[in-house]
N, C-alpha and C positions, 0 to 999 in steps of 0.2 A: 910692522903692522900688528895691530891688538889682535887677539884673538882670544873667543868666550867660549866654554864647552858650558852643557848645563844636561845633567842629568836628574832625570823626574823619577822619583822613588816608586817601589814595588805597587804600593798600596794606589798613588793614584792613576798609573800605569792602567790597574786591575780594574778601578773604577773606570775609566775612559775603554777599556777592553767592551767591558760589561754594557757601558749607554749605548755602544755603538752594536754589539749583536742583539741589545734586546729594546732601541729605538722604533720598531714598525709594532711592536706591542706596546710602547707607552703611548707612540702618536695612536694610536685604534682604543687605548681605552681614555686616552682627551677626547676623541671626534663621537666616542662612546658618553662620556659624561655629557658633553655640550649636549647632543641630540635628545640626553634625557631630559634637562632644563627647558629646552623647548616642546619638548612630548608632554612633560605637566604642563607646563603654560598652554598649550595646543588645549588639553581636556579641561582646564578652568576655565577657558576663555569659552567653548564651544557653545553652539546653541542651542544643546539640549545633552543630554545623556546618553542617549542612545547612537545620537554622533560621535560622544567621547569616547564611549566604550569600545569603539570600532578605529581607533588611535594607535600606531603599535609603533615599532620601531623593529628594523632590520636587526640582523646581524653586520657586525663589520666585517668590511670585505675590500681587497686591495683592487684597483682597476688596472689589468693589462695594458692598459694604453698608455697612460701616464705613470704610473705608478703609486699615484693617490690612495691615501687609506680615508675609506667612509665609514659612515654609518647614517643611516635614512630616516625619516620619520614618514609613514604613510599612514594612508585612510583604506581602510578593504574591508568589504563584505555587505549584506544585503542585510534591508529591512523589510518585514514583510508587508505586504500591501494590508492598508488601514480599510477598503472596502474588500467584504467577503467574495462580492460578486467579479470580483478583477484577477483575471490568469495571465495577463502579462506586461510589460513593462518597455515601452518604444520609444528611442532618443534619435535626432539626429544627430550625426557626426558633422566634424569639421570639414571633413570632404564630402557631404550632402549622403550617405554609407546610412540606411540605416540601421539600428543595434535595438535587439529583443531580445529579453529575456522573461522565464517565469519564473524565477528563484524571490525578485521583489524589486526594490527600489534601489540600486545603486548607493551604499553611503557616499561614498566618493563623488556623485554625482551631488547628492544632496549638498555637501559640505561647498562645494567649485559653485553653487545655488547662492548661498549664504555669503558666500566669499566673496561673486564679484554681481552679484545680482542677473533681473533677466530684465529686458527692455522690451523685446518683441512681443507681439499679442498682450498677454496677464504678465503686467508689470511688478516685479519682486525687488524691491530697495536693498541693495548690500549691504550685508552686516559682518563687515570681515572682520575675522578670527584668526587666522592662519598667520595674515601677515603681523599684528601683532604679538603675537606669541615670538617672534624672533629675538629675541631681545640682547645685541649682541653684548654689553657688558656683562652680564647674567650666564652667559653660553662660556665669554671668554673667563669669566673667574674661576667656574667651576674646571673647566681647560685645562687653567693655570694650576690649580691646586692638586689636579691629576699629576701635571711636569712636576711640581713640588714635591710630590712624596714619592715620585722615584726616584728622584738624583736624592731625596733622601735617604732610599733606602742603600743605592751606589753605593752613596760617598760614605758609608757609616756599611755597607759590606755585608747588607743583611738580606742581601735578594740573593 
């Protein structure tokens, strides 16, 4: 019976060491890069400025359940009301819950306005933003070229 031994030298050994203890920081800054691509395209696309400007992006953060590495793109924070004479701000909820506040206008709310429109009462025509910004060749290149330059930095010993 043949029999093959093959032994894998110091060097690539060390680089295979290397992807594998510091894998959950190259996949966090690809789902990091991708999120950025979309967070500019998010603020190019928006319908105004004052909704871009309220654009951000998480931190990356692992999920206990699965094990997933994220990174988020959200909308947060208030505008203030356009009438002087206005102290507070009433929405209803999905569950009929209603939500006040006097801080201002919800951006988040404004943007989920734009995104998919209103139909009830004062009819508002969507003008989605959001989804367009997704653009997954755009998300995956940038991805890509994060994986790229750390197996290049691995394999060439310089990380």
């Amino acid at each position: 019976m043949a029999k093959f031994e093959s032994i894998i030298p110091d060097k690539e050994m060390k680089a295979f060491k290397k992807m594998y203890d510091n894998a959950e920081e190259m996949i966090g800054e690809m789902t990091k890069a991708g999120a950025n691509v979309a967070m500019n395209n998010m603020k190019s696309n928006a319908p105004s400025s004052a909704i871009a400007s309220h654009i951000k992006l998480s931190k990356t953060y692992k999920t206990p359940s699965d094990g997933g590495i994220n990174t988020k793109v959200y909308i947060s924070g208030y505008l203030p009301f356009s009438d002087p004479n206005r102290k507070y701000f009433t929405r209803r909820g999905a569950n009929g819950k209603l939500y006040s506040t006097t801080k201002g206008v919800p951006v988040a709310f404004l943007a989920q306005l734009y995104e998919y429109g209103r139909s009830n009462g004062n009819p508002w025509p969507k003008k989605p933003f959001m989804r367009k910004s997704f653009r997954k060749k755009e998300i995956e290149k940038a991805m890509k070229n994060v994986e790229e330059s750390y197996v290049y930095k691995w394999a060439w010993g310089k990380l």
